[in-house]
N, C-alpha and C positions, 0 to 999 in steps of 0.2 A: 350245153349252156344256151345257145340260140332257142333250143324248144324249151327251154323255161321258163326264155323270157317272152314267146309266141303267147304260152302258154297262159303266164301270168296276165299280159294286155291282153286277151281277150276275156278270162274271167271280171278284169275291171270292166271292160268295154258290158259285159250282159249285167252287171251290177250295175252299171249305170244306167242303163237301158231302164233296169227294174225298178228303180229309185225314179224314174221319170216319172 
């Protein structure tokens, strides 16, 4: 559960990034 949720914030975290 913990690496899903790792998992999950970090693909929002580079979607954001790329949307910058």
């Amino acid at each position: 559960m913990l690496t899903i949720l790792t998992l999950d914030t970090r693909a929002i975290l580079v979607v954001r990034e790329k949307h910058k």
